[in-house]
C-alpha positions as CSV (number, residue, x, y, z in Angstrom):
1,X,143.6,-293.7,-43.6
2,X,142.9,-290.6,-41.2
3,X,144.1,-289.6,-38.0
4,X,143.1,-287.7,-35.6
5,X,144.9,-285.8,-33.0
6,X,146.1,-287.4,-29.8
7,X,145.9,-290.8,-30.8
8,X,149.0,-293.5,-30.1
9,X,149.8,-296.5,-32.1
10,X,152.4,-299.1,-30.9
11,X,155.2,-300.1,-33.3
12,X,154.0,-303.5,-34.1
13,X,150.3,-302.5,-34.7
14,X,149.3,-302.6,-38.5
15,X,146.3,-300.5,-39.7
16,X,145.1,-300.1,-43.3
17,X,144.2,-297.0,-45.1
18,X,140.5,-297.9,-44.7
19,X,140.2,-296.9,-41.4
20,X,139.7,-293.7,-39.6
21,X,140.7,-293.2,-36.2
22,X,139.7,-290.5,-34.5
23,X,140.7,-288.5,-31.2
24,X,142.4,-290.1,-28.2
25,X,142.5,-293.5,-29.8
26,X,144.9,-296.2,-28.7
27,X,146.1,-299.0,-31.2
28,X,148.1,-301.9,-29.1
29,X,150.7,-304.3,-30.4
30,X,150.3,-307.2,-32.6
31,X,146.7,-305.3,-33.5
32,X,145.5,-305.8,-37.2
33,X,143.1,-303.8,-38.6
34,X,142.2,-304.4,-42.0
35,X,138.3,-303.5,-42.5
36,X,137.1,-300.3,-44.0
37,X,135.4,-298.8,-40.7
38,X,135.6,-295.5,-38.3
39,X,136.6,-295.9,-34.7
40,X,134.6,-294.1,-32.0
41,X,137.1,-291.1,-29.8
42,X,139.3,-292.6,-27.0
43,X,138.9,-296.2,-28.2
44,X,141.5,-299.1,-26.9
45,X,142.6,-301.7,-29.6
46,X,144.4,-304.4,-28.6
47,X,145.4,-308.1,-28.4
48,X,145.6,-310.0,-31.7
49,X,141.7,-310.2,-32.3
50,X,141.7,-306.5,-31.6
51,X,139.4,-306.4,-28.8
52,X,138.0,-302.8,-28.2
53,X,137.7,-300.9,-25.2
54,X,135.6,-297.2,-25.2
55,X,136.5,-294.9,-22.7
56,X,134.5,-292.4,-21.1
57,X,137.3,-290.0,-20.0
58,X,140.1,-288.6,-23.3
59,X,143.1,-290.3,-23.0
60,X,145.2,-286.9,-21.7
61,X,142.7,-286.4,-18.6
62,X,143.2,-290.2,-17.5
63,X,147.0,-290.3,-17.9
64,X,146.9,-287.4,-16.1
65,X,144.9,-288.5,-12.9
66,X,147.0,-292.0,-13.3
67,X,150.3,-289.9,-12.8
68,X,148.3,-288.1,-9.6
69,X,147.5,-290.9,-8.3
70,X,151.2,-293.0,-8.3
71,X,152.1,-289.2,-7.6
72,X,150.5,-289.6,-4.1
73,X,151.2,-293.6,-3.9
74,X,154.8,-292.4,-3.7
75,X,155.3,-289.9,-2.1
76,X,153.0,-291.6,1.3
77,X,155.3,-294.4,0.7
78,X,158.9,-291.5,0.9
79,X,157.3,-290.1,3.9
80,X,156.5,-293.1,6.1
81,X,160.4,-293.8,5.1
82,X,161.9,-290.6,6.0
83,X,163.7,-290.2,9.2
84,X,162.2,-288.0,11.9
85,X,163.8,-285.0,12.9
């Protein structure tokens, strides 16, 4: 097995020494991968039949416009909430 950088595995997910995952690659619980293959960068595994997602955008830039954008969520939400002075 090789790994890449970046790349995130959830305790329950099993992977074998055949495969290679590369960067920004995300394996999700109860995930079983077995074969002797190479994943593509920022791949999603998940659910038990390890259904695959490719993502255009690496894994750090969309966590990081996610946080932005609960970021903003929030704080319009604190503002229409705070008392006017």
């Amino acid at each position: 097995m090789y790994v890449c950088d970046t790349c995130c595995y959830i305790p329950s997910a099993v992977v074998s020494r055949y495969v290679t995952v590369t960067n920004g690659c995300v394996v999700g619980t109860a995930c079983r991968m077995n074969s002797k293959e190479t994943l593509p960068e920022n791949t999603i595994i998940y659910s038990p039949e390890c259904k695959r997602y490719c993502k255009k955008v690496p894994l750090q830039v969309s966590l990081k416009c996610t946080y932005l954008f609960l970021i903003k969520d929030v704080t319009a939400k604190l503002m229409l909430w705070a008392p006017a002075n």
